[in-house]
C-alpha positions as CSV (number, residue, x, y, z in Angstrom):
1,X,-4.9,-0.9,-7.8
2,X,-2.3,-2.8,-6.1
3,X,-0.5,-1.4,-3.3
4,X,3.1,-2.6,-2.2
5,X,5.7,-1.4,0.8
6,X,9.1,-1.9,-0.3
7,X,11.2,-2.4,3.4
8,X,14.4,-2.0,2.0
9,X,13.3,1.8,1.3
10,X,11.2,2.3,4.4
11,X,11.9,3.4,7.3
12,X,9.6,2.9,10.0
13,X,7.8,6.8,10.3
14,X,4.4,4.7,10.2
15,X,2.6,7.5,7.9
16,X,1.3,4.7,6.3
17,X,-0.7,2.9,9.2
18,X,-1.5,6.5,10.1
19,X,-3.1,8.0,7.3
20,X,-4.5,4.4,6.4
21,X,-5.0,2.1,8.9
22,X,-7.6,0.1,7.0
23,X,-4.6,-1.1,4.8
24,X,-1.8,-0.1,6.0
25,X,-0.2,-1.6,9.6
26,X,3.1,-1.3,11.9
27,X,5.3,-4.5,11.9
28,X,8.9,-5.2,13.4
29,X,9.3,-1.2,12.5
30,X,8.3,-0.8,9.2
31,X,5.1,-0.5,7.5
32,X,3.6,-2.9,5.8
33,X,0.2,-3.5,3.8
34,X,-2.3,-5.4,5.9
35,X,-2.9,-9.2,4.5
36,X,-5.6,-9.0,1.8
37,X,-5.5,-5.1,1.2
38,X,-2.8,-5.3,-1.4
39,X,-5.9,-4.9,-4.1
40,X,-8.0,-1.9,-3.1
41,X,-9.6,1.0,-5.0
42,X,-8.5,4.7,-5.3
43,X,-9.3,5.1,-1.6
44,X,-8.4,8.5,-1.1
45,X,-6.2,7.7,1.7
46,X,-4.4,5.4,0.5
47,X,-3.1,7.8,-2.2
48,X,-2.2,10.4,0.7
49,X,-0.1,8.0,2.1
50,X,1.6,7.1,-0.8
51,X,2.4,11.0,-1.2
52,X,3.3,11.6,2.0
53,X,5.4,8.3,2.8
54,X,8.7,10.1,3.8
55,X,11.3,7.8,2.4
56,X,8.8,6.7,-0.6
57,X,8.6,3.5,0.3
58,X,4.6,3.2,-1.1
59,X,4.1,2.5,-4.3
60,X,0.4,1.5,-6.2
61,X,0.1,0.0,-9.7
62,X,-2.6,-0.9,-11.3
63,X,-4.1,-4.2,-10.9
64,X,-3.8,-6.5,-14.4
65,X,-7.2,-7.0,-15.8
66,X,-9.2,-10.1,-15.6
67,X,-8.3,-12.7,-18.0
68,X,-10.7,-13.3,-20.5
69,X,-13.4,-16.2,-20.0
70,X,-12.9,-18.8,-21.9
71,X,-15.3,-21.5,-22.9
């Protein structure tokens, strides 16, 4: 999964970074998805801090799928 912050939607509770800290961090007052976490797995805690973002700021999407190998 994929996980974004949109900052024109958040504003700065810092659920995120709370519930998350692994992925999620506090910068300039908003949330934001640490560098290199944006493609995680169904951590469990990520997914309560999508639900409980207060303006709804999180979103997750799946990842696209490997492209094929090709010889």
């Amino acid at each position: 999964m994929r996980v974004f912050v949109d900052r024109d939607l958040c504003y700065g509770s810092a659920e995120c970074a709370h519930r998350a800290p692994a992925v999620f961090d506090f910068v300039d007052g908003f949330g934001v998805v640490r560098p290199g976490r944006e493609e995680t797995g169904g951590d469990p805690s990520i997914l309560e801090a999508v639900e409980k973002c207060p303006s709804q700021a999180i979103s997750i999407t799946q990842a696209p799928p490997p492209a094929p190998d090709r010889p």
